[in-house]
C-alpha positions as CSV (number, residue, x, y, z in Angstrom):
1,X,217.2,0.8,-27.6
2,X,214.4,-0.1,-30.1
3,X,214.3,-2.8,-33.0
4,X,213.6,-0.3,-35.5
5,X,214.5,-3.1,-39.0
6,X,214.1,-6.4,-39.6
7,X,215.6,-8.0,-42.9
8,X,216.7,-11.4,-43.8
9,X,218.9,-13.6,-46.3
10,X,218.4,-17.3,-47.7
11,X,221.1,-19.1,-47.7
12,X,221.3,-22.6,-49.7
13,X,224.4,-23.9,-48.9
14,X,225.6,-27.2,-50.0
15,X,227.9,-29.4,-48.3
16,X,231.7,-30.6,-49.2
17,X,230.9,-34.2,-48.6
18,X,227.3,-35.5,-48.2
19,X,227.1,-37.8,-45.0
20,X,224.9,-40.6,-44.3
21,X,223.0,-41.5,-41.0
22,X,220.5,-44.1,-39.6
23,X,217.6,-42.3,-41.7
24,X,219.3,-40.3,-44.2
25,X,221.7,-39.1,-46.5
26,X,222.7,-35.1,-46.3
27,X,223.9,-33.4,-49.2
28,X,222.7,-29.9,-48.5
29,X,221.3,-27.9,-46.3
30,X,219.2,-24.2,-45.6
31,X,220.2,-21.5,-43.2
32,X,218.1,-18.2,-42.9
33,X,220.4,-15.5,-41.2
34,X,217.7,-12.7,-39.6
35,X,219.3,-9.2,-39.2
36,X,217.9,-7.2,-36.8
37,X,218.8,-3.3,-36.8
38,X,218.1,-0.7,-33.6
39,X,217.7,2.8,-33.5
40,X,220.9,3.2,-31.3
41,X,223.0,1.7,-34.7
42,X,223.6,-1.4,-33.1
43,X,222.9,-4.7,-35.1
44,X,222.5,-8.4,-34.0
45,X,222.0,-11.6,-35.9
46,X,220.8,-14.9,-35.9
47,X,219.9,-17.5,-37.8
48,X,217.6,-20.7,-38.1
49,X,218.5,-24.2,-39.5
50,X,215.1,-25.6,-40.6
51,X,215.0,-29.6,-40.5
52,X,212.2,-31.7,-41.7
53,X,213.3,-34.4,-39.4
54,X,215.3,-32.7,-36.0
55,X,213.5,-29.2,-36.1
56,X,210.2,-30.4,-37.9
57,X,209.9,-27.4,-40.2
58,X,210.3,-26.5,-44.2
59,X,212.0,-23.8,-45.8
60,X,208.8,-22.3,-46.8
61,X,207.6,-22.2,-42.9
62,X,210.6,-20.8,-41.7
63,X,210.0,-17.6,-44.4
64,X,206.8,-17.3,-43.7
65,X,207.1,-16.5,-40.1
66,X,209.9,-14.0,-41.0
67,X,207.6,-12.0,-42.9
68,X,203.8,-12.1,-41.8
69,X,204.8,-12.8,-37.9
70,X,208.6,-11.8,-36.7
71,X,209.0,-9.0,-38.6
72,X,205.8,-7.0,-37.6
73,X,206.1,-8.0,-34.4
74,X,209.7,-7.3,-33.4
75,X,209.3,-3.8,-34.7
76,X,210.1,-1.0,-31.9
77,X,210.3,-3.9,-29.2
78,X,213.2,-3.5,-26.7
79,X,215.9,-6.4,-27.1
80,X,216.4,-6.3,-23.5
81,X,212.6,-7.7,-22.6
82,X,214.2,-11.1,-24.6
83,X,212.4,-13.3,-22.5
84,X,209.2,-12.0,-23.2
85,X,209.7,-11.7,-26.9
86,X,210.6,-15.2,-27.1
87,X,207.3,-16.3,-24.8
88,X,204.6,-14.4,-26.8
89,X,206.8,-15.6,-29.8
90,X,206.2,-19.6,-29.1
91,X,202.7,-19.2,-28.6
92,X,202.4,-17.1,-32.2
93,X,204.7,-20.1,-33.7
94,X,204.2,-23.2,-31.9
95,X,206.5,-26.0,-33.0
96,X,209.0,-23.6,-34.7
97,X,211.9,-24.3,-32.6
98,X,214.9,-23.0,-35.1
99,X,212.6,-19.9,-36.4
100,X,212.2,-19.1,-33.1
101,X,216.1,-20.0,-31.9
102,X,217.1,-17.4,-34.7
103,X,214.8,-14.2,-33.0
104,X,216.5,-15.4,-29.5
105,X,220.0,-15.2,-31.1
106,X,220.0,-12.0,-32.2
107,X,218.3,-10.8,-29.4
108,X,221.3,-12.0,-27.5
109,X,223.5,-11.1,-30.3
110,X,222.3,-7.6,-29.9
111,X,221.7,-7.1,-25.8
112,X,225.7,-8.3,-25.4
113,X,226.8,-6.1,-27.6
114,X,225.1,-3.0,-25.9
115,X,226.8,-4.4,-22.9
116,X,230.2,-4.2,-24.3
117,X,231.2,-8.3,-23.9
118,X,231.2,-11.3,-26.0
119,X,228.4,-13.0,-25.0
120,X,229.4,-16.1,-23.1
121,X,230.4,-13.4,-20.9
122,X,226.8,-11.8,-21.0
123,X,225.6,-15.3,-19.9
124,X,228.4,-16.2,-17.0
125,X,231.3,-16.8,-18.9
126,X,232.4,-19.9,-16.7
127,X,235.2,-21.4,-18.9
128,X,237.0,-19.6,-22.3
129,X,237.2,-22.8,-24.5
130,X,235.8,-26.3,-25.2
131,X,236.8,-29.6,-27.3
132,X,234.7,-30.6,-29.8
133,X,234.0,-33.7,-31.3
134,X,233.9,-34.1,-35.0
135,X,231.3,-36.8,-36.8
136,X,232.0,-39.5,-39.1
137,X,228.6,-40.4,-40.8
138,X,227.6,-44.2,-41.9
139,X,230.2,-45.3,-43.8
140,X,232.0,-48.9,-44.8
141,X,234.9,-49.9,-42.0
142,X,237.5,-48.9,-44.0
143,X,235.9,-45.3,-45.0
144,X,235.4,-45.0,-41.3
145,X,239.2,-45.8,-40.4
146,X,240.3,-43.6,-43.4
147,X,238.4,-40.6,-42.2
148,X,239.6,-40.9,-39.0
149,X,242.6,-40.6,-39.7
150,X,242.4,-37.5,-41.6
151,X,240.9,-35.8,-38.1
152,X,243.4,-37.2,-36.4
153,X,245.9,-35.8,-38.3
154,X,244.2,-32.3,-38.1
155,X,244.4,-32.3,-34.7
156,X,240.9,-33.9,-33.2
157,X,240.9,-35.9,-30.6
158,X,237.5,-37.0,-30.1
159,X,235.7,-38.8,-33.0
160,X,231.6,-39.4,-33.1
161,X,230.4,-42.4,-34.9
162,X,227.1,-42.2,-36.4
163,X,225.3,-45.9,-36.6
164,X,223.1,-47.7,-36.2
165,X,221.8,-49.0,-39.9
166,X,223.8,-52.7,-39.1
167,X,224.5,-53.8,-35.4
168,X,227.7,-56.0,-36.7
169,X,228.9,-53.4,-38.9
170,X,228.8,-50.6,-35.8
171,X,230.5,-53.3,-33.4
172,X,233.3,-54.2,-35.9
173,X,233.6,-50.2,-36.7
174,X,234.2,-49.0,-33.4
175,X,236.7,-52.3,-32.4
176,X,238.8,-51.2,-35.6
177,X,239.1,-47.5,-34.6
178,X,240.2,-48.7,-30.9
179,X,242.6,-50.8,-32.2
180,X,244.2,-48.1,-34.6
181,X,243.1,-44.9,-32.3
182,X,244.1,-46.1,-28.7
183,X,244.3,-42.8,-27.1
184,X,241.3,-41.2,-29.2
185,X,238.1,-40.2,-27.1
186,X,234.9,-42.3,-29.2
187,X,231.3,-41.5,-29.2
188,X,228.8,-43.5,-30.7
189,X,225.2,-42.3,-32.2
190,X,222.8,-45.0,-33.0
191,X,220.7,-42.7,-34.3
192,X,217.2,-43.6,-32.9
193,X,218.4,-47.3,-35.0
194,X,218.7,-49.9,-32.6
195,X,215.9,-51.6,-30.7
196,X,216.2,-52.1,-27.1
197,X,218.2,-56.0,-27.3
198,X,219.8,-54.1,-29.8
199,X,221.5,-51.8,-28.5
200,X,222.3,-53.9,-25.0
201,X,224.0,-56.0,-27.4
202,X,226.1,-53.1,-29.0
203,X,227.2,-51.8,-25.3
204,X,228.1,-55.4,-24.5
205,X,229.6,-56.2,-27.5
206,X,232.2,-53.1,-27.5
207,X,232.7,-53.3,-23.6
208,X,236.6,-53.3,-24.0
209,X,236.5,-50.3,-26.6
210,X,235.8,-48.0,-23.9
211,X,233.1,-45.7,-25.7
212,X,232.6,-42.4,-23.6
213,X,229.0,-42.3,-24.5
214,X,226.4,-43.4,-26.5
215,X,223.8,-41.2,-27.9
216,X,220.1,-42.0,-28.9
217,X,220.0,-45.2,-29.5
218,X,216.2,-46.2,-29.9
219,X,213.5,-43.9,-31.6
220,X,211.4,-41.0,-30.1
221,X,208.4,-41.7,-28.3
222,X,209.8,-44.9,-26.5
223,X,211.1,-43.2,-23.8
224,X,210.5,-46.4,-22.0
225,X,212.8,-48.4,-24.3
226,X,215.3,-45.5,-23.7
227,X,215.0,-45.9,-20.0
228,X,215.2,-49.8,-20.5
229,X,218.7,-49.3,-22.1
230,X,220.0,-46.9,-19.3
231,X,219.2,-49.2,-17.1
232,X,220.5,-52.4,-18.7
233,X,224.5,-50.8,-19.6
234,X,227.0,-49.1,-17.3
235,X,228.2,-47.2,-20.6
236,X,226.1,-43.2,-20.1
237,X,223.6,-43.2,-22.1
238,X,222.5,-39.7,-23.7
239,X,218.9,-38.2,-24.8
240,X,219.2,-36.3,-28.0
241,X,215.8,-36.4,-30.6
242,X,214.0,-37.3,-27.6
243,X,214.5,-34.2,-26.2
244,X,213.4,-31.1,-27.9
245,X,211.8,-28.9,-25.1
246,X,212.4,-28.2,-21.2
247,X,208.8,-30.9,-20.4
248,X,211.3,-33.6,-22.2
249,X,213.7,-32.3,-20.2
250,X,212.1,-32.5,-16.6
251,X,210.4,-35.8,-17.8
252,X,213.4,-38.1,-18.8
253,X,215.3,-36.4,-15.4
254,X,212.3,-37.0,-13.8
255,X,211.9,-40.7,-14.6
256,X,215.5,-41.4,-14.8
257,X,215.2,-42.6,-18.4
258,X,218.8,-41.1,-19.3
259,X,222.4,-40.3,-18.1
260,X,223.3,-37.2,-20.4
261,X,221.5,-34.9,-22.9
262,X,222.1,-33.2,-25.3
263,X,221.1,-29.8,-26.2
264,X,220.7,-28.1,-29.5
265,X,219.9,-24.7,-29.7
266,X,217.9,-25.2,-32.9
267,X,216.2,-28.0,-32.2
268,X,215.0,-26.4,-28.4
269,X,214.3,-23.1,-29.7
270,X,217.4,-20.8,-28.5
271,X,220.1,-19.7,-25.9
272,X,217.2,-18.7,-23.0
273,X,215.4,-22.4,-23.1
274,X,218.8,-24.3,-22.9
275,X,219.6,-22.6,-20.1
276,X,216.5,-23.5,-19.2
277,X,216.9,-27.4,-20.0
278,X,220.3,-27.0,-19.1
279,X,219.2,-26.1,-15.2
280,X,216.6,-29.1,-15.1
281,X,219.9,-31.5,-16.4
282,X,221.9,-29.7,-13.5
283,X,219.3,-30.6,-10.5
284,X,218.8,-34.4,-11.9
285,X,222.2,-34.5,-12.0
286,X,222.6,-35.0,-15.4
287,X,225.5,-34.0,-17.4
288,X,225.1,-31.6,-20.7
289,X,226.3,-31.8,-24.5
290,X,225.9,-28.9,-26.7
291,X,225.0,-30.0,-30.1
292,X,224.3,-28.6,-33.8
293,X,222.7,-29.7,-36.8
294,X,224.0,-28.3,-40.3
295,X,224.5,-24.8,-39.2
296,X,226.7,-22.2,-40.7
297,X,229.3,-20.7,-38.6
298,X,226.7,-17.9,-36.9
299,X,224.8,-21.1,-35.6
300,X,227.9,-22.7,-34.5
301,X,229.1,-20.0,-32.1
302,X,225.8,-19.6,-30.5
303,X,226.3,-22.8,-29.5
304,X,229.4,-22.0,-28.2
305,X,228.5,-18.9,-26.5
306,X,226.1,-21.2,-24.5
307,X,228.5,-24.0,-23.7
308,X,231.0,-21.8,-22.4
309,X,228.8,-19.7,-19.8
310,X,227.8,-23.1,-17.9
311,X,230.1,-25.6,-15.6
312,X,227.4,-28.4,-16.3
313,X,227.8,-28.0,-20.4
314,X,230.8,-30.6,-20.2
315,X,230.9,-31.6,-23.5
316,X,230.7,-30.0,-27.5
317,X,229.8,-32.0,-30.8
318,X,230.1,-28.2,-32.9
319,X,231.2,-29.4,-35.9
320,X,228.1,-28.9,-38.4
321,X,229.8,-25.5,-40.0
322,X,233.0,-27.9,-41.4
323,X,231.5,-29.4,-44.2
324,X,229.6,-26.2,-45.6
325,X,231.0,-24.1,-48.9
326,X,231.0,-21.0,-49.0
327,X,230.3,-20.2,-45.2
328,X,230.0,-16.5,-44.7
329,X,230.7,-16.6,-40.9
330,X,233.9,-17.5,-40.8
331,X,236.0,-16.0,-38.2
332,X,233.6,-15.6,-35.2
333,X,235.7,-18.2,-33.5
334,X,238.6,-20.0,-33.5
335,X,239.0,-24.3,-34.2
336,X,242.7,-25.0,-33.3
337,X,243.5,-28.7,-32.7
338,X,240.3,-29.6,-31.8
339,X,239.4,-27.1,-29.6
340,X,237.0,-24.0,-29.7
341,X,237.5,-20.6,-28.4
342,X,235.4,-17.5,-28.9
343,X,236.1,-14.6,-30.5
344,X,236.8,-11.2,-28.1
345,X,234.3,-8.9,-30.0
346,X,231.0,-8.1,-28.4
347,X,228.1,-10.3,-29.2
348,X,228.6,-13.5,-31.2
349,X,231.9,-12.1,-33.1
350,X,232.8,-9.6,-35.7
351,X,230.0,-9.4,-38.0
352,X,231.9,-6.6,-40.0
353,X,233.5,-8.9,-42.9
354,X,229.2,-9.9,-43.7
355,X,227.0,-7.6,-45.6
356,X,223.4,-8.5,-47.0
């Protein structure tokens, strides 16, 4: 089986309700969906998520590498050789992490489907389904408590708080949502916001809230005052900007800088390197979130795909496809009550519905 076409589609897509956190506002965002077509018939997809802040890439970048690097290069390659695609890959397109995540998950897309098997089953298919947690951006108390609710009522059970813009406003948020959500899961995201004293505070402040975990609170590149926080609260605390490959990975386990981490498939660079990170997590004894930023539905069940094939992936924040219109990938999984499940097609789902 040879990669015998490689074609791909812009899509702008804009968002139901824009959302703020601790450094912007989101109103819209870009996927790029890369088909690639074999010379057996089979076809695979993927897509990238570019992000000026999470993924450090434009639009323009992300197109670019399609067509004067990907597309000549990925012609007649075997899918199965994946891992060495996506090697010489990072070294032609260094620092493209969601350009690169969208080659590795079609390549997966389209090796799982030669197998026959959806591809959490490719990869070890350890569990069939996983909660997910569903964000409320930075918003006023009673906008937090009102939007709540509405989840509630559809059936989540564990609610993300963004934060991390006013250390009095978070404290008196997440107080209000215990008090009117007792048997609710809460997460809190500061956001890179806080400073270290900060964010003791916060922790200290919500002790009888009983906050599962706390994500990010101070800014890349201080992994120290990361480390200072983890070592300061009893509440886990979780890597997410700070990490973004598998060095960040081994470096934070390494010094014991963090409790958790969280792993994006755009913002590592696909499927094969969160396994990777994923493993390093494992042996530091580290458990793992699988995260997204705003990804379309084909993004989404990637994620998915790799949460369900490994026992340490413990925990889902999946919910960037809600808030996009006109999503064209609807249907490669299931969202019931708060819960994910895949789809029992080969590959990541039933493509057949999507045409470009």
């Amino acid at each position: 089986m040879k990669i015998s076409k490689v074609t791909y589609q812009r899509l702008d897509l804009k968002l139901s309700e824009p959302y703020t956190i601790a450094y912007e506002t989101v109103s819209s965002a870009t996927n790029f969906v890369l088909k690639l077509e074999t010379d057996s018939g089979l076809v695979g997809y993927g897509c990238a998520c570019p992000d000026g802040f999470v993924t450090g890439e434009t639009d323009e970048e992300v197109a670019q590498a399609i067509k004067e690097t990907i597309t000549p290069y990925l012609y007649q390659k075997d899918p199965f050789t994946y891992a060495r695609i996506v090697e010489d890959l990072k070294l032609k397109l260094p620092g493209k992490s969601s350009t690169l995540a969208m080659v590795d998950m079609a390549l997966f897309d389209l090796v799982s489907r030669k197998a026959g098997v959806p591809l959490y089953k490719f990869l070890g298919g350890y569990k069939t389904s996983i909660p997910t947690s569903v964000t409320i951006g930075i918003l006023p108390v009673a906008d937090t408590i009102a939007h709540a609710r509405e989840w509630v009522k559809a059936g989540f059970f564990v609610l993300k708080v963004k934060g991390g813009k006013s250390l009095e406003e978070d404290v008196e948020k997440m107080t209000r949502l215990r008090e009117v959500f007792p048997d609710v899961l809460l997460r809190f995201d500061g956001n890179q916001g806080y400073s270290v004293e900060e964010a003791i505070s916060f922790v200290r402040q919500t002790a009888t809230v009983g906050i599962e975990i706390f994500e990010q609170p101070t800014r890349v590149g201080g992994e120290e005052s990361l480390g200072e926080v983890t070592r300061h609260v009893t509440l886990p605390v979780m890597a997410d900007e700070s990490i973004k490959t598998l060095a960040d990975a081994f470096r934070l386990a390494q010094n014991e800088r963090v409790d958790m981490v969280n792993i994006k498939i755009m913002k590592v660079g696909g499927i094969l390197e969160a396994l990777h990170i994923n493993s390093v997590a494992k042996a530091a004894g580290l458990e793992a979130m699988v995260g997204c930023i705003d990804e379309c539905s084909l993004g989404i069940a990637a994620g998915l795909h790799f949460a369900l094939s490994r026992a340490n992936v413990e925990y889902a924040d999946l919910d960037g496809h809600m808030d996009i219109i006109g999503d064209p990938f609807k249907g490669l999984f299931r969202l019931e009550s708060g819960i994910l499940y895949p789809g029992d097609s080969p590959g990541l789902g039933d493509f057949s519905a999507y045409s470009f």
